[in-house]
Structures are given as C-alpha cells and as structure tokens.
C-alpha positions as CSV (number, residue, x, y, z in Angstrom):
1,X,-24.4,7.8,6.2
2,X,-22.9,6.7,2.9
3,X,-24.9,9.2,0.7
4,X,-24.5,12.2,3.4
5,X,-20.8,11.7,3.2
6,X,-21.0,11.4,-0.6
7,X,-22.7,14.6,-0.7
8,X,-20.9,16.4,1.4
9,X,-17.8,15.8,-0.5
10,X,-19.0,16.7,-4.0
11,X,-20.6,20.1,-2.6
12,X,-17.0,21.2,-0.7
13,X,-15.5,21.0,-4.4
14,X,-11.9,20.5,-3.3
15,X,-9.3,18.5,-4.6
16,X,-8.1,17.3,-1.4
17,X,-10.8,17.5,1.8
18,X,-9.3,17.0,5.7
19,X,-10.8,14.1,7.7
20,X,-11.3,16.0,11.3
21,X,-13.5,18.9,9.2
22,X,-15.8,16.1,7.0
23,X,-16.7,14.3,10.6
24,X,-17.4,17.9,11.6
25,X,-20.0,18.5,8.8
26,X,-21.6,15.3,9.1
27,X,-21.9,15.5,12.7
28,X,-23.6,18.7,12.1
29,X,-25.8,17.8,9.3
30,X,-27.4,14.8,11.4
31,X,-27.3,16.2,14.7
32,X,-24.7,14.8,17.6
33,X,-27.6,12.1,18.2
34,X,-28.6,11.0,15.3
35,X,-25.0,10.8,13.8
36,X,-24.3,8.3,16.9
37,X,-28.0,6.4,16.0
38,X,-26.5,5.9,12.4
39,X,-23.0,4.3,13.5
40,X,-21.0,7.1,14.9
41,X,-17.3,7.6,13.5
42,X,-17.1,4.0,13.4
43,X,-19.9,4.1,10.0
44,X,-18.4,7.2,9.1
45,X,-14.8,5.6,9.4
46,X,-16.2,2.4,7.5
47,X,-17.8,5.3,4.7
48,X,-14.6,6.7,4.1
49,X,-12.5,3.3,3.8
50,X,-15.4,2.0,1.1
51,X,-14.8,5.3,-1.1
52,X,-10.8,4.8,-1.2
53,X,-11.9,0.8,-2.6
54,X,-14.2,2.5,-4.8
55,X,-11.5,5.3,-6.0
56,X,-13.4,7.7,-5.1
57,X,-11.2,8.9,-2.4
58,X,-7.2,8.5,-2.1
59,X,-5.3,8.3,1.3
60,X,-2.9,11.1,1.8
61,X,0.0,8.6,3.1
62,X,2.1,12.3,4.0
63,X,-0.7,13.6,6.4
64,X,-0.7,10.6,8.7
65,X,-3.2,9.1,10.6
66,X,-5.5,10.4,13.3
67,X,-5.5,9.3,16.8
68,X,-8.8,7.9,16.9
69,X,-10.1,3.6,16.4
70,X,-11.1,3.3,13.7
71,X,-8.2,5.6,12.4
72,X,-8.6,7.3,9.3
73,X,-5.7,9.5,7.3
74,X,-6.1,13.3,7.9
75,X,-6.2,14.2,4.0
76,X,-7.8,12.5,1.2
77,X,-7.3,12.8,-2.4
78,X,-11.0,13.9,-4.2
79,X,-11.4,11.6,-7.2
80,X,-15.8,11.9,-7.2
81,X,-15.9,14.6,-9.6
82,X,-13.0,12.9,-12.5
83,X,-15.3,10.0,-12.2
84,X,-18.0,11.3,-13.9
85,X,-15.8,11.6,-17.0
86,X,-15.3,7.5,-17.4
87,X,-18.3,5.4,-18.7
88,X,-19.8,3.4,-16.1
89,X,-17.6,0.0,-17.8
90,X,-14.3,1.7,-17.2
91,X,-15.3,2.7,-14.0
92,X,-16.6,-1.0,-12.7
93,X,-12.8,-2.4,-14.5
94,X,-11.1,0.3,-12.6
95,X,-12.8,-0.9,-9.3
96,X,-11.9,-4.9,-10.3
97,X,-8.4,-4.4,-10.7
98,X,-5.6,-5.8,-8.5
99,X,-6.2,-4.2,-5.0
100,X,-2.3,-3.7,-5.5
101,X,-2.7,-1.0,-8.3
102,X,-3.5,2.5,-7.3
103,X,-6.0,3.8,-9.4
104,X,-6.2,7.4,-8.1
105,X,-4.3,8.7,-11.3
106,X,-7.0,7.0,-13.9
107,X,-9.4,8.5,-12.0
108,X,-8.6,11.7,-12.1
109,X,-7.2,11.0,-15.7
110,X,-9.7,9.3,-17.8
111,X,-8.3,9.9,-21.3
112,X,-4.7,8.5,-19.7
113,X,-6.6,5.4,-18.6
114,X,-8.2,5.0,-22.2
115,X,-4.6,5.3,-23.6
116,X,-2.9,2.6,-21.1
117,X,-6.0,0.5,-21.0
118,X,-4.7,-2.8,-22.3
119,X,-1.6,-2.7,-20.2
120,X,-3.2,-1.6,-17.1
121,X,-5.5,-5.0,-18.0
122,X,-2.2,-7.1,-18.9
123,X,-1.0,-6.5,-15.3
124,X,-3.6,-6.4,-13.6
125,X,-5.1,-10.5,-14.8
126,X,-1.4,-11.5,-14.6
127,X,-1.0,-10.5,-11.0
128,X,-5.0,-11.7,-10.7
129,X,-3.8,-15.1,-11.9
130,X,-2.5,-17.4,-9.5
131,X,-0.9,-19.8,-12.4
132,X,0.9,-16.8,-13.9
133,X,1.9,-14.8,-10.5
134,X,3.6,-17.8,-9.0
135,X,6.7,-16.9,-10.8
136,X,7.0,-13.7,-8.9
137,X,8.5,-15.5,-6.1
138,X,11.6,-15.9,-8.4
139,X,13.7,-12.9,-8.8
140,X,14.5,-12.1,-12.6
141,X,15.9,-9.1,-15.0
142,X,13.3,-5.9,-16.0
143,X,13.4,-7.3,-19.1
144,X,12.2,-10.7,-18.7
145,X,9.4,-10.1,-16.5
146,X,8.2,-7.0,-19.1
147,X,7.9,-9.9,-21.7
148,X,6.2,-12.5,-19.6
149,X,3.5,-9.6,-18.9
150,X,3.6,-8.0,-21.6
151,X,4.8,-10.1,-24.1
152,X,7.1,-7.1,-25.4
153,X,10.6,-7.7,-23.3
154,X,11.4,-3.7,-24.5
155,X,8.3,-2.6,-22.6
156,X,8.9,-1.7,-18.7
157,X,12.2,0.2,-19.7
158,X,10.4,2.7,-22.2
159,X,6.4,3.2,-21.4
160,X,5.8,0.6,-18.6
161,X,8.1,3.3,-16.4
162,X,5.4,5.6,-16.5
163,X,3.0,3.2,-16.2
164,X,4.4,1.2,-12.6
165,X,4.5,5.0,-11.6
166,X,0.9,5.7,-12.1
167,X,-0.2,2.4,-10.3
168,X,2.4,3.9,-7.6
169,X,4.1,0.1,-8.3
170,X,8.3,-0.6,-8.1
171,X,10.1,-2.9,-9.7
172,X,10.7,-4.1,-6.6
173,X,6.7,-5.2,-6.3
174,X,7.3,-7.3,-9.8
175,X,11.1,-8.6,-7.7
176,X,12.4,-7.9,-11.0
177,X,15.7,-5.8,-11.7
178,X,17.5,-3.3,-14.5
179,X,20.8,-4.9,-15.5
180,X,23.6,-2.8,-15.9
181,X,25.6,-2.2,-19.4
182,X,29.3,-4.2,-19.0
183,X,32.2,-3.0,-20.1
184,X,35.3,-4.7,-20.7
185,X,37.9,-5.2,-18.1
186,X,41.4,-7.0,-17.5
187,X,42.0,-8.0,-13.6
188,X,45.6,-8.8,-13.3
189,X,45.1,-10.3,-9.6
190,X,42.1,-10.1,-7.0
191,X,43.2,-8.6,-4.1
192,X,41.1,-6.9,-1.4
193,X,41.4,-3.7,-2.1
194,X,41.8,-2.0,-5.9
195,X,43.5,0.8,-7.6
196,X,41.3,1.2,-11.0
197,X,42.5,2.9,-13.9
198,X,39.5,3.4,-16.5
199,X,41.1,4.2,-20.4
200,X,38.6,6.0,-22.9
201,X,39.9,5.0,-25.9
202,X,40.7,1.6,-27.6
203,X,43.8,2.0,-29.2
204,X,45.2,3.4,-25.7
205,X,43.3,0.4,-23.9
206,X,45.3,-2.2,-25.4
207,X,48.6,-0.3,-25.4
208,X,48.5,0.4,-21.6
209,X,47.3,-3.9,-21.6
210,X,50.5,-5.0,-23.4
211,X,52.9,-2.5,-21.5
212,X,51.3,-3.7,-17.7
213,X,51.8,-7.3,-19.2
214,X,55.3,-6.8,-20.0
215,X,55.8,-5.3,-16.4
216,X,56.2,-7.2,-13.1
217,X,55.2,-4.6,-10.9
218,X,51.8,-3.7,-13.1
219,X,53.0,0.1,-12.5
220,X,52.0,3.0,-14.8
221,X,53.4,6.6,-14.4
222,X,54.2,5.8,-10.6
223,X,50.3,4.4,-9.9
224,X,50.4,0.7,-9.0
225,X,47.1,-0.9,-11.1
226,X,44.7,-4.2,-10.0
227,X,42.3,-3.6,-13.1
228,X,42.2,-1.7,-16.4
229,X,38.9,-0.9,-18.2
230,X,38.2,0.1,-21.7
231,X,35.7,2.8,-21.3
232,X,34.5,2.8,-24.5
233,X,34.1,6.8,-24.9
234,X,30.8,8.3,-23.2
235,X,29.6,4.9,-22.6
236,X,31.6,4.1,-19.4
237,X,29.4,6.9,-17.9
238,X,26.3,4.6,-17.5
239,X,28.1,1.2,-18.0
240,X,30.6,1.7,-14.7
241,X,27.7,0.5,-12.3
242,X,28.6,-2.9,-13.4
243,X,31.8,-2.8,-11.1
244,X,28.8,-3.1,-8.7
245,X,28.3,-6.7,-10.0
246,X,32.0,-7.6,-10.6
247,X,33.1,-6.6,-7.0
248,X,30.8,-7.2,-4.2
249,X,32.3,-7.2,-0.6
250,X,35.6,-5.9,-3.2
251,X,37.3,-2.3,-1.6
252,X,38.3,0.2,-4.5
253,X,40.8,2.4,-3.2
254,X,40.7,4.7,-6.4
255,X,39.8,4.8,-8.9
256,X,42.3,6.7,-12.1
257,X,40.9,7.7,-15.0
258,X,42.4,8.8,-18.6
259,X,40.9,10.2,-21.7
260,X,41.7,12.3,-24.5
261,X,42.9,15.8,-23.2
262,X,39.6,17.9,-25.3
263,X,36.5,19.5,-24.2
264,X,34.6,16.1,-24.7
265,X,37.2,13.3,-22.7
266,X,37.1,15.7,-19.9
267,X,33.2,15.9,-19.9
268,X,33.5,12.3,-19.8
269,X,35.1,12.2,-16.5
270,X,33.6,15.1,-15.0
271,X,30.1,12.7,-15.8
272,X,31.5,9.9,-14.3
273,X,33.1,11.1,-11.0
274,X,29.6,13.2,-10.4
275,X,27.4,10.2,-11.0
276,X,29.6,7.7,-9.1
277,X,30.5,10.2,-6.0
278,X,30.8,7.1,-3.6
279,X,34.2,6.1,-5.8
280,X,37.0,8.4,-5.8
281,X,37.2,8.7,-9.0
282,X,40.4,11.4,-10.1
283,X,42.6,12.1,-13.1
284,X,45.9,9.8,-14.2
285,X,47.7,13.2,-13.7
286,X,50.9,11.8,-14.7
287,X,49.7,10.4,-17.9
288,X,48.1,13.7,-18.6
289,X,51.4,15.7,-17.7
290,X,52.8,13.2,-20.4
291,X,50.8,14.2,-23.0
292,X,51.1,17.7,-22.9
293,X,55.0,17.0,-22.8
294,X,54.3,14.8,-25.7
295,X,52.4,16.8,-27.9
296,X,54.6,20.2,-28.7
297,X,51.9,21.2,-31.2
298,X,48.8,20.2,-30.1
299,X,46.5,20.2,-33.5
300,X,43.3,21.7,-33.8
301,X,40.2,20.2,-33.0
302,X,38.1,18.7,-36.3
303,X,34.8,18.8,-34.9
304,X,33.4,21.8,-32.3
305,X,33.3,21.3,-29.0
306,X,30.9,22.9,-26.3
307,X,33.2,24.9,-23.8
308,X,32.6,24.2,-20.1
309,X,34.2,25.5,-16.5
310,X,37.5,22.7,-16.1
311,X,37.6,23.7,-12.7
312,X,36.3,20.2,-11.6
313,X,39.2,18.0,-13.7
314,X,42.1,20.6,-13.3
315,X,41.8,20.9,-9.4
316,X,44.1,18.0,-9.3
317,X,46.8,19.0,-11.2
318,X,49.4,21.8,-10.8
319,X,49.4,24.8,-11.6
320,X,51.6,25.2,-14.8
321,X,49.3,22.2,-16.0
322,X,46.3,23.6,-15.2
323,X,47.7,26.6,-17.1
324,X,48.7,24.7,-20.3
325,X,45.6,22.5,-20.4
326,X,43.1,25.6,-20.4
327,X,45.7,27.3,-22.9
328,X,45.3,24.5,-25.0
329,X,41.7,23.8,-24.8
330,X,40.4,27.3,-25.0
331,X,42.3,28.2,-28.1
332,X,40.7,25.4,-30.1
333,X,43.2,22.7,-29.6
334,X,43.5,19.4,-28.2
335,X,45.6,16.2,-27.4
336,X,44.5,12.6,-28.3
337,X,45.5,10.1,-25.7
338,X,47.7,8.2,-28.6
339,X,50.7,10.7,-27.7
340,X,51.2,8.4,-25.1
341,X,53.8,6.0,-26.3
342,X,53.1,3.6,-23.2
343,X,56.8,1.6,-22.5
344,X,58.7,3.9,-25.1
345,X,59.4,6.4,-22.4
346,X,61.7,5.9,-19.7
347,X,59.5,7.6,-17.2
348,X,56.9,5.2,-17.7
C-alpha cells in the first residue's frame, strides 16, 4: 500500500494533492478487492498519516477533515519531490526533530534548512531535553528564553522571528513574552478612570509637571489631568503599549496629546492614535490654539519635512485653526511647543 501511495503521489506532480481523489486512484490501481485485501482506507489512512511524520506530506489545516474513521484532511501539502534535494543525513535529522516543529518549510526549502541548521538543532534538543524544558512551565520575557536556547538573548527578536515562523511555533509555545519600551510618567492620584495628556518634548514635559504641581485642581487649558507622559518624540509611538502594564483593570477616558505644531509632531500623533485605535487618543486643542496665538511669526523650519494630508489631526479643531495651522505648515513654517509659557498666561 505504502509504495502505491508513494507512487502515485510523485507521478500526479502537484504541489498540493486532494485526499477523496488519491483513495480514488488507489482504489483503482488495486482493484475495489484487493484494495480492501490490503487494509482498505484504514492502511491507506495509516499511509498517509506515516508520510506527514516523515515530511513527506503536510496537512492542509484550512481544508478540514473528511467525514470518514479514520479521518484524514482533504488537502495535503507535497514535500516528496524537495526531498530529494537534502542528503539522506539532513533528511533522517529532519525526521528526529521535536514532533512540535513543523518541518514542511525545510522540506521544501533545503538550502534555508542548511542556513538555519544549528538553530533549528538548538531548539529542537532543548525542547528534546527534559532537564532543560522543565523551565518552560515558568513564564519569562522573549529575551530570556532566546538566551537560555540560544545562548544569544538578542536572537528571537531579530532572526529566531522568522525562524518560530517556519517551525509554525509562537511565542506563546516557548510561554515566553516581548516587553514593552517604558516611558516616563508622573500619576498625580489613581483613580478609576483617567484623562492622559502625552507631551512630546522634554523641556515642555517638565514645564507642564511644575505648573500642574503648583495647581490644586491639576487643570490645563480647561482639561482636568490624572497622568502626564514625556513622549520622548517618535518613541512614544511604540513605547505607549506599556500603559498596558501600568493600568490593568484601569479605565482611560482620553487620552490628550501635544507636540510641536510641524509636519513631523503631527505625524507623531497621527502614528499613535492609528496604532492605539482602542484609546481615544485626540489633540490638546487648547494648547495648540495657544500656540498659534503665541507665536505671531512662526519661523521657518531648519530641516525639510515630508508633507502629508492633516485632515486626520485638524478634524478636531475649528475652522479658523484648521485654516492657520495648514497656512502655517504648508508655507514652510512651524511652532515649537516651547511658545507655551505654561502658568504665565492667565488662560492657563
């Protein structure tokens, strides 16, 4: 039965081959009697199971499985014909690894497997080795279980991604996790729900931090603040998934944010408010309505500056601001956040 199967499978030349028309063939090839002499579907089942331990066949988990017992997946994955193209050593090491590592992909791939080799091995013997897997019952960052495998803690966040993917492996299988970037953050007083307000620039930070502390009602430009974060320019982009990790069962009303009044600060928070859609995430308006009333002559900017649509930051303001801000911006000119005075102005 084996062979037949085999056979019939490297003659069809197809990458992927349907189950219902290879029990067909074979059925046909031995004749309805003799097929049942030599097993039935049951062999032929027990065939096709063997191959996908062998790699030479790969379950097509999106076609489902067939009604019958036995059952069997509709669709395999071919992998007999890339097997030729390993030596018969790779092959056998293929075949010994960790029933947990798909290797479909090295199959099919021979000169990737010769590249990732020695990792593939590394994984494979630690999860092989009872004395060194114990410790996956213990939950730990990306970057400590990439050095205990690995012995290179910088390894599963560079090449080891592609790697998990190609052994169809999560980080979730090694119950290890990515940690998120901080950033810097004064809470004036946990309550259950939060108004945010995220500043993008140092000096600004620690201006808006001495004027709140000065304040009894922790009010800026009419916006009542729990928590102030320096956003540290572009960085606040990737680093805000930390809140995740400073507030858990924590409601965030809002979210403000403020940043210099340019091309660049405003691609900052057009970033952050797409990549963190489950926050409302919106301009300070008022701060930035006090900068342009600050700033009479906005100076040029130093550096260029790729132009974008604004339609996405300017949608909360006014119109005579949204007027002046694209006025500003499109002619080349721009407003730091330092022409906010923060406490110097009676509206504040």
């Amino acid at each position: 039965m084996e062979n037949c199967v085999y056979k019939i499978i490297e003659n069809q030349n197809k990458k992927v081959i349907e189950t219902a028309d290879l029990l067909f063939v074979a059925e046909r090839q031995f004749g309805g009697e003799v097929f049942e002499l030599k097993g039935g579907y049951r062999a032929f089942a027990a065939v096709i199971d063997g191959f996908c331990e062998k790699g030479l066949l790969s379950l097509v988990k999106a076609s489902g499985l067939n009604s019958r017992n036995p059952s069997l997946y509709n669709k395999y994955r071919v992998l007999i014909n890339t097997r030729k193209q390993l030596s018969e050593e790779h092959m056998q090491e293929l075949q010994s690894l960790h029933p947990k590592l798909d290797k479909g992909f090295y199959f099919k791939n021979p000169d990737e497997y010769r590249k990732d080799r020695d990792y593939v091995l590394m994984l494979s013997d630690y999860l092989l080795d009872s004395n060194q897997n114990n410790t996956l019952k213990y939950r730990c960052t990306m970057n400590e279980r990439s050095f205990e495998i690995f012995n290179n803690e910088k390894f599963l966040e560079s090449k080891g991604n592609v790697l998990l993917k190609r052994l169809r492996l999560s980080l979730e299988d090694l119950n290890c996790y990515k940690t998120h970037e901080a950033f810097f953050y004064i809470l004036f007083e946990p309550k259950e729900r939060l108004n945010i307000l995220i500043i993008e620039n140092k000096d600004t930070f620690y201006s808006a931090l001495k004027y709140l502390q000065r304040t009894s009602d922790r009010e800026i430009y009419g916006v009542k603040l729990d928590m102030l974060i320096y956003g540290e320019g572009k960085k606040i982009v990737k680093s805000f998934s930390f809140i995740n990790e400073v507030f858990v069962g924590t409601s965030i009303d809002r979210v403000y944010y403020f940043g210099d009044l340019d091309f660049e600060g405003i691609g900052i928070y057009n970033s952050l408010a797409s990549k963190h859609e489950k926050y409302l995430i919106v301009p300070h308006t008022a701060l930035y309505k006090e900068m342009l009333y600050s700033a009479k002559s906005p100076p040029k900017l130093r550096t260029g500056q790729a132009e974008f649509f604004l339609d996405r930051f300017l949608m909360y303001f006014d119109e005579e601001s949204r007027d002046r801000i694209s006025q500003i911006l499109y002619s080349g000119h721009y407003i730091p956040q330092e022409a906010v005075n923060f406490g110097r102005k009676t509206n504040c």
